[in-house]
PAVO-270785 format. One record per residue: residue in three letters; x, y, z negated of N, C-alpha, C, O in turn. Coordinates in steps of 0.1 Angstrom, whole numbers, plus 5000, padded with zeros to 4 digits. Each point is the difference from the previous one (the first is absolute). Example, Ala and Ser with C-alpha at 12.3 -4.5 7.8 and 13.67 -1.06 7.14 Angstrom:
<rs>
ALA513249434922499150125000500950125000501050004993 SER498650115014500950115000499250114992500550114999 
</rs>
This chain:
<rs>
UNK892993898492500150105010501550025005500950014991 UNK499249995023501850005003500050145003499250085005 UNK501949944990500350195006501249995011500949914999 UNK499150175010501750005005500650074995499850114994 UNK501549825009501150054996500350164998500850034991 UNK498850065015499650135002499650084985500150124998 UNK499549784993498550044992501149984985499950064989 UNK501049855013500950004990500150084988500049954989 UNK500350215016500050084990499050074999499950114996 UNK499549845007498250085000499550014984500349904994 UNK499250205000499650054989498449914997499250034991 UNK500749865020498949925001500449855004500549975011 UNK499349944976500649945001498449815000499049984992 UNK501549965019499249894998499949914987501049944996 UNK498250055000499749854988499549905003499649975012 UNK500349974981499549835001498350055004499250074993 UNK500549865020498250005004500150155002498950015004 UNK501550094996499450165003499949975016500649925007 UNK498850174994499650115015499350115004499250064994 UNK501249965019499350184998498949935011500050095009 UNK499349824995498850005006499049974992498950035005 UNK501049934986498449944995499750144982500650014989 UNK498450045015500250074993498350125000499149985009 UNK500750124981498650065003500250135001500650064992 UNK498850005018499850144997498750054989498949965000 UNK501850134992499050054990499750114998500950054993 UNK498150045008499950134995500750044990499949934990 UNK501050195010500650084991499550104997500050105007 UNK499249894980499250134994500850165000499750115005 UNK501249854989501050104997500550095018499350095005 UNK501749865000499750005015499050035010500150095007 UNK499049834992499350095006498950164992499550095008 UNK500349914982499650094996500950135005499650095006 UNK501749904989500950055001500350105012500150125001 UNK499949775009499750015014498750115004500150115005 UNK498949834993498650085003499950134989499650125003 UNK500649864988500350164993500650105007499650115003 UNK501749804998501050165007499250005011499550115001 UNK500249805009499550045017499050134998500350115004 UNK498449864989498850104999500950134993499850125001 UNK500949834994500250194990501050055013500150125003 UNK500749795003500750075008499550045014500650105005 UNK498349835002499950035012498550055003499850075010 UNK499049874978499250064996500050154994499650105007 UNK501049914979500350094993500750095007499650124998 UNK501649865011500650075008499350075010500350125003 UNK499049845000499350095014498550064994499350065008 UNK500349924980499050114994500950174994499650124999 UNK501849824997500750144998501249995003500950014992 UNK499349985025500949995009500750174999499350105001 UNK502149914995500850065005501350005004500849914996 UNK499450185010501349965008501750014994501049945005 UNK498850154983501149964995500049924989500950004991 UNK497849925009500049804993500849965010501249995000 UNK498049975010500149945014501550015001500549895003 UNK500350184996501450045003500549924992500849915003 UNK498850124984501249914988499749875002500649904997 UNK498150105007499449815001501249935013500649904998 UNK499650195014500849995007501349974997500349895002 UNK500750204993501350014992500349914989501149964997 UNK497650014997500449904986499749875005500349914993 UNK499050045021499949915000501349945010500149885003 UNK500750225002501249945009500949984990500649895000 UNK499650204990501149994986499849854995500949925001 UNK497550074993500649864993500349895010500749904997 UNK498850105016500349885008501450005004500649895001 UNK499950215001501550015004500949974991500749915001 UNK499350184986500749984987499549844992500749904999 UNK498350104996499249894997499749875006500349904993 UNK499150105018499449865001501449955010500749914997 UNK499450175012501549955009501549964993500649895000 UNK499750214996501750074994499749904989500049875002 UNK499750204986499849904987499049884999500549914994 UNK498850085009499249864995500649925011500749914996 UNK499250095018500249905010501549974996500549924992 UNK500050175017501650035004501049964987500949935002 UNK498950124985500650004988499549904993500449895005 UNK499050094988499249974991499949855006500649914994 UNK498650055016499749865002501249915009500249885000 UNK500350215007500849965010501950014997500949935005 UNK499150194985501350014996500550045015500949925004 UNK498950155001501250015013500850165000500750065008 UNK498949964980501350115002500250094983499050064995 UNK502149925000499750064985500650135000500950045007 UNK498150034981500050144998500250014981499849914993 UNK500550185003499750014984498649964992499049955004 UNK501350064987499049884992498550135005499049985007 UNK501650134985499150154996498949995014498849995001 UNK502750025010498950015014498949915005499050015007 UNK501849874985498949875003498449974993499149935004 UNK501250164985498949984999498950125001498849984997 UNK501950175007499550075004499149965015498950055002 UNK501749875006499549955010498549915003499050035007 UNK501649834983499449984997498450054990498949975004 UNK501350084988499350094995498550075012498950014998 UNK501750035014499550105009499249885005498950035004 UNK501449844998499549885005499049944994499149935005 UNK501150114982498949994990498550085002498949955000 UNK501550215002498950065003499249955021499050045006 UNK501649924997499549905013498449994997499050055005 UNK501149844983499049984995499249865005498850005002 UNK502349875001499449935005500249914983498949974994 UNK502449995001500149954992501350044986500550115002 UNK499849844990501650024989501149955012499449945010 UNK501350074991501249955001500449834997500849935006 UNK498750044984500449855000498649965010500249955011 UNK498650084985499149945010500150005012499849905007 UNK500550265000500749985017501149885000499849925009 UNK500950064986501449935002499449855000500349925008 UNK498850044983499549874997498949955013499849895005 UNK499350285000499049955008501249965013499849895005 UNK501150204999500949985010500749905004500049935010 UNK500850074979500749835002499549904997500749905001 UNK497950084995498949865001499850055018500649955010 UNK498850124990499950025017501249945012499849935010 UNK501450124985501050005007500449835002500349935009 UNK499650054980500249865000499149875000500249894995 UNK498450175012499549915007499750025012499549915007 UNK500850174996499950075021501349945001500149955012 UNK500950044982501049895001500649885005501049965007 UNK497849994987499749844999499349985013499750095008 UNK500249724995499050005011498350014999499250025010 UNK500649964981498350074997500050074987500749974990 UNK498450115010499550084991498649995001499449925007 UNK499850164982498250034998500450125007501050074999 UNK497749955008499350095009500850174988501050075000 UNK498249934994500450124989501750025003500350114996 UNK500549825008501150075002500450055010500750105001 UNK498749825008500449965015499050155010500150045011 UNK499049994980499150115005499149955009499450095004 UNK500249795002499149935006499050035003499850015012 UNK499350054978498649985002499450155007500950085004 UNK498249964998499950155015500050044987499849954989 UNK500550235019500150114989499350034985500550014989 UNK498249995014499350054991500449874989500650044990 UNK499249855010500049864991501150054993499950044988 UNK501549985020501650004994500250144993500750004990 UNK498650115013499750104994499450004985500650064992 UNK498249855006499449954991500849914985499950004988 UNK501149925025500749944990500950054997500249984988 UNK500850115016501350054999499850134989500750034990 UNK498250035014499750154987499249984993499750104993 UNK499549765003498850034985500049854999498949954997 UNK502149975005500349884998501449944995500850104999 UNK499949794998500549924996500249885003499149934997 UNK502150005008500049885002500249924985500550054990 UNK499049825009500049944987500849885009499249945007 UNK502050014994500049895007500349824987500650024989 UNK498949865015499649934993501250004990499950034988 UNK501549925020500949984993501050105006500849965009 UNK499350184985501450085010501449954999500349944990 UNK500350085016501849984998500450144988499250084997 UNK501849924998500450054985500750115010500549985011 UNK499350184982500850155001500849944990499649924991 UNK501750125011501350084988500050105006500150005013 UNK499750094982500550174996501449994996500349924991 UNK500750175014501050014991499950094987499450104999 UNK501049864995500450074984499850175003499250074994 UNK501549975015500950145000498350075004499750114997 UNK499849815007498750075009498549994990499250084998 UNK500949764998498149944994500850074982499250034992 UNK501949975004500350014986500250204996500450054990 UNK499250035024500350104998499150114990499150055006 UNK500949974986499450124992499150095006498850014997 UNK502250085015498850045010499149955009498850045002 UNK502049875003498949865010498950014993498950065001 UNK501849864989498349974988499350055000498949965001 UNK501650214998498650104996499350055010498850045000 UNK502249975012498850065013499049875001498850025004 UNK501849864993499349895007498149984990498949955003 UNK501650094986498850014990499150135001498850004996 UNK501850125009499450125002500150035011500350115002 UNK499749785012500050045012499050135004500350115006 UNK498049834989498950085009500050134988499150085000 UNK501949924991499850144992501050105002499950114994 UNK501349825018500750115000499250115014500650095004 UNK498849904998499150075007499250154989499550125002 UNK500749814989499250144992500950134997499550115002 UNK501849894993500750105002499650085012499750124999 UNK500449805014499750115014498550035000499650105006 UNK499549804987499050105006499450154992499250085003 UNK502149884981499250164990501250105012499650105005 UNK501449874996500750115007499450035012500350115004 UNK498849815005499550055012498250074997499450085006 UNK500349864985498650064996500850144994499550115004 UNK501549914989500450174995500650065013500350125000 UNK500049815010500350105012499150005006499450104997 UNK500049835010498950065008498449914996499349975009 UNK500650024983498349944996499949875004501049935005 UNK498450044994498949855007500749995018500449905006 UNK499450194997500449985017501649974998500349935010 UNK500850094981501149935003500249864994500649905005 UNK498650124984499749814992499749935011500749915004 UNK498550115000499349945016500849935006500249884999 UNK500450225010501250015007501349924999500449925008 UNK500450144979501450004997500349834994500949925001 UNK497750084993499949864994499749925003500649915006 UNK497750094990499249885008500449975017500449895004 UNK499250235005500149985012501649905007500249935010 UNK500750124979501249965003500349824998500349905008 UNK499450124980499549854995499449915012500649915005 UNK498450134996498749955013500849935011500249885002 UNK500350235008501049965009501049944997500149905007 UNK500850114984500849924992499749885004500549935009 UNK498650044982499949825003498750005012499549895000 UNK500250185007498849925011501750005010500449905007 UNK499850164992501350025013501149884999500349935010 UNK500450064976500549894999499349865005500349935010 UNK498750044981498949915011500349985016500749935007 UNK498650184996500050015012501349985009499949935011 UNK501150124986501649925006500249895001500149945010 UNK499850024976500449864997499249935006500749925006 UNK498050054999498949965007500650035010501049954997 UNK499250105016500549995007501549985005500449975012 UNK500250054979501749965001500149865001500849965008 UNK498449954985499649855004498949965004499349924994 UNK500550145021498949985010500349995011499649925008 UNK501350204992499950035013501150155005500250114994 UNK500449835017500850125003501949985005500949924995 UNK499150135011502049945005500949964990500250064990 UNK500449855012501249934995500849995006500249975012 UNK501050064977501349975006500849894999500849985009 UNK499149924980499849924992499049894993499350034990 UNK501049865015499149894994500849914987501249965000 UNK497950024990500949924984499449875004498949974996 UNK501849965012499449854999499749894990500749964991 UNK498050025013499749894989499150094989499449954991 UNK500650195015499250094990498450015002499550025011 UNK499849964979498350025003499450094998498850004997 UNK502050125007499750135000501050095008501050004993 UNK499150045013500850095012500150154996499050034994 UNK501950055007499750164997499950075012500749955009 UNK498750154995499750105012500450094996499950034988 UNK500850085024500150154997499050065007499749975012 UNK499650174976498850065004500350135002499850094992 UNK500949915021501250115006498950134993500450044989 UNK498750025015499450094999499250054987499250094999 UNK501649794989499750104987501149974991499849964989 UNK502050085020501049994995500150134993500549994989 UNK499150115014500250124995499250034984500450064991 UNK497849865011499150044990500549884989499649984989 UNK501549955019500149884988501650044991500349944990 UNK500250125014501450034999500949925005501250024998 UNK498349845013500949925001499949864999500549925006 UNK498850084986499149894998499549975008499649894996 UNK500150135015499049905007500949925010499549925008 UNK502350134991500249875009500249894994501249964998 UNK497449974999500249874993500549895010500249894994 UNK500050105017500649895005501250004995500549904994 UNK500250235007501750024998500149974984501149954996 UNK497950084996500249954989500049864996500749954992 UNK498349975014499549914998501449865000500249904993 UNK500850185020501149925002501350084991501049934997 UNK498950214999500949994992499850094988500250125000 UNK499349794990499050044989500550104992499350084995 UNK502549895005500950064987500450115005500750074993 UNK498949985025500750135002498950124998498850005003 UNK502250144989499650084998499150135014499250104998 UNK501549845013499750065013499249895005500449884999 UNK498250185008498949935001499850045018499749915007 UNK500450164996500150055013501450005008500750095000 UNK499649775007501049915003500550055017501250005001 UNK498150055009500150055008499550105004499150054995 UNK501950015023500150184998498550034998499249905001 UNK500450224996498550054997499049954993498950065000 UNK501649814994499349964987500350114991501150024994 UNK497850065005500450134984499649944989499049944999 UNK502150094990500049934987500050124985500849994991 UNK498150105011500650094986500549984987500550084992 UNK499149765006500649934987501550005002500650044990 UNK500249925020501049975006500850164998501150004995 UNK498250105008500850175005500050044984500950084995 UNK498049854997500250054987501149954994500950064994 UNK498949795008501649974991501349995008500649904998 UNK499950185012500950045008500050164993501250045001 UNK498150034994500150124995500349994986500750074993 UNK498649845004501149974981501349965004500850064993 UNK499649885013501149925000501250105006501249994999 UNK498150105007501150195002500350024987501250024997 UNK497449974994500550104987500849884989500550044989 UNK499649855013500349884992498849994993500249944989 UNK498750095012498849904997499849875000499349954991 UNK501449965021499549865002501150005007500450095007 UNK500249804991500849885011499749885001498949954997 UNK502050005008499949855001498649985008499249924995 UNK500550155015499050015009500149865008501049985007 UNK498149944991500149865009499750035014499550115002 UNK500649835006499649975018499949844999500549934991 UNK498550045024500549875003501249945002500149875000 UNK500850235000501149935003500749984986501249985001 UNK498550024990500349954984499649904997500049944989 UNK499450045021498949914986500349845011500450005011 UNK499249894981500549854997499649965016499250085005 UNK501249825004499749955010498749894998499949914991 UNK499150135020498749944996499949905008499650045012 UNK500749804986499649965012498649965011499949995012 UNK499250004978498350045004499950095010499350005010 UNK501650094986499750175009500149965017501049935003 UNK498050135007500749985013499750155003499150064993 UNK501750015017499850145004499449915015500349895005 UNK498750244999498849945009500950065010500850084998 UNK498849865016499650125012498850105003499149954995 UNK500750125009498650075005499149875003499049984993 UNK501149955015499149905006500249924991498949965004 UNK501549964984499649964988499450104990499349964991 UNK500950155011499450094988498749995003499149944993 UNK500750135023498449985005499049855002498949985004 UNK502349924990499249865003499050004989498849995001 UNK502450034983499949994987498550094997499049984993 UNK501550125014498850124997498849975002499249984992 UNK500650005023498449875007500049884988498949954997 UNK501950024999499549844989499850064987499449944991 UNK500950155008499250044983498650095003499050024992 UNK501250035022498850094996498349845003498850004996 UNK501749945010499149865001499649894993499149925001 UNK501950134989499849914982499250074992499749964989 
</rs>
């Protein structure tokens, strides 16, 4: 398998005979149970003893861990390294990313950068690439698993797969959830377990799904990675519910920056958060595009290439 030059330091590395096309999707027991558990207790369960100050913290705790958690620390820190903060805060963050509830921390990092680095390449399997219509990719992405025949090798670095704490969230991911649900069943009963937890959980990962599913579908570009078999879109209109995240085009071209929302009125609250540590000396070393290495694959579009690019993916 040839990589480009791009892929060099990539934490995904080619072997002799690997590739990310030939490969099976498999039911994940764990996963999806996991999945269909929390949904019924949260949106089932939720609406037999619907109240509104569940509803409220279901609200408040589900922008906390996406902001602090799945954005700031797991994306931004954690996988990407683009801006360092103290160890304590790091994994406080992380930590918050944890209760997300999609995966540990080594498993996001491993499911991510197997991802990243086949949308990469010039072909990928369907399963990365998001291919197949909604419901199918839905199917496979939350109660499934790619098995591919022969994958290319993860290195973890030391500081991160050898950590003490990594280890332990990564082993008691779906149990750090239990601390919050005896504290939310002693505040407000069953209607905040509901709520605070499960329901949070639920959206959590249908929502992530659901981005990522369309961030590589469909939607404006500013930027094309040539030679790439997978394109990123920004999904201008859930920059706010994503923290930022959804300008995956701008990420797509510059992976290592900490600011995700690249132009005026792109809103980025991952971005305003660590601009507000970095007042208090929380975080420096805040990356931009403009830090980061010269890509030569990268082309910045015009409008009338963005809209060419956009008509050719949504036809694939």
């Amino acid at each position: 398998m040839h990589t480009p030059p791009a892929l060099k330091d990539h934490r995904v590395r080619a072997t002799p005979g690997s590739d990310v096309c030939h490969g099976e999707v498999k039911w994940s027991p764990a996963k999806s149970l996991w999945f269909t558990g929390m949904a019924a207790a949260g949106f089932i369960g939720g609406a037999v003893v619907f109240d509104w100050t569940a509803f409220s913290a279901f609200l408040l705790s589900t922008a906390l861990v996406l902001l602090l958690g799945h954005s700031v620390g797991m994306h931004r820190r954690l996988i990407h390294g683009s801006f360092q903060c103290p160890l304590w805060l790091e994994y406080f963050l992380v930590y918050c990313g944890t209760l997300v509830g999609i995966s540990g921390p080594l498993g996001l990092l491993h499911t991510h950068d197997m991802r990243d680095f086949a949308q990469r390449l010039p072909r990928c399997h369907d399963y990365f690439a998001h291919r197949q219509p909604a419901l199918i990719d839905h199917y496979w992405q939350v109660h499934c698993d790619l098995k591919l025949v022969n994958p290319p090798a993860l290195a973890i670095e030391d500081r991160i797969a050898n950590d003490p704490f990594y280890c332990f969230l990564e082993r008691t991911w779906m149990w750090q959830q239990l601390p919050w649900v005896l504290l939310c069943f002693w505040l407000g009963g069953w209607a905040m377990v509901c709520w605070a937890v499960c329901a949070r959980v639920s959206i959590c990962v249908l929502g992530h799904w659901l981005v990522g599913y369309f961030a590589h579908r469909e939607g404006p570009m500013h930027y094309e990675v040539q030679g790439a078999a997978v394109q990123g879109h920004n999904v201008r209109f859930c920059a706010l519910l994503t923290m930022g995240e959804s300008w995956h085009n701008n990420h797509h071209a510059f992976p290592g920056s900490a600011k995700l929302g690249l132009a005026p009125g792109e809103w980025d609250p991952g971005w305003w958060f660590l601009k507000g540590l970095e007042i208090f000396g929380l975080a420096w070393n805040l990356r931009t595009q403009s830090d980061l290495p010269f890509r030569p694959e990268l082309r910045q579009l015009t409008v009338e290439d963005g809209d060419a690019l956009h008509l050719r993916s949504l036809s694939t």
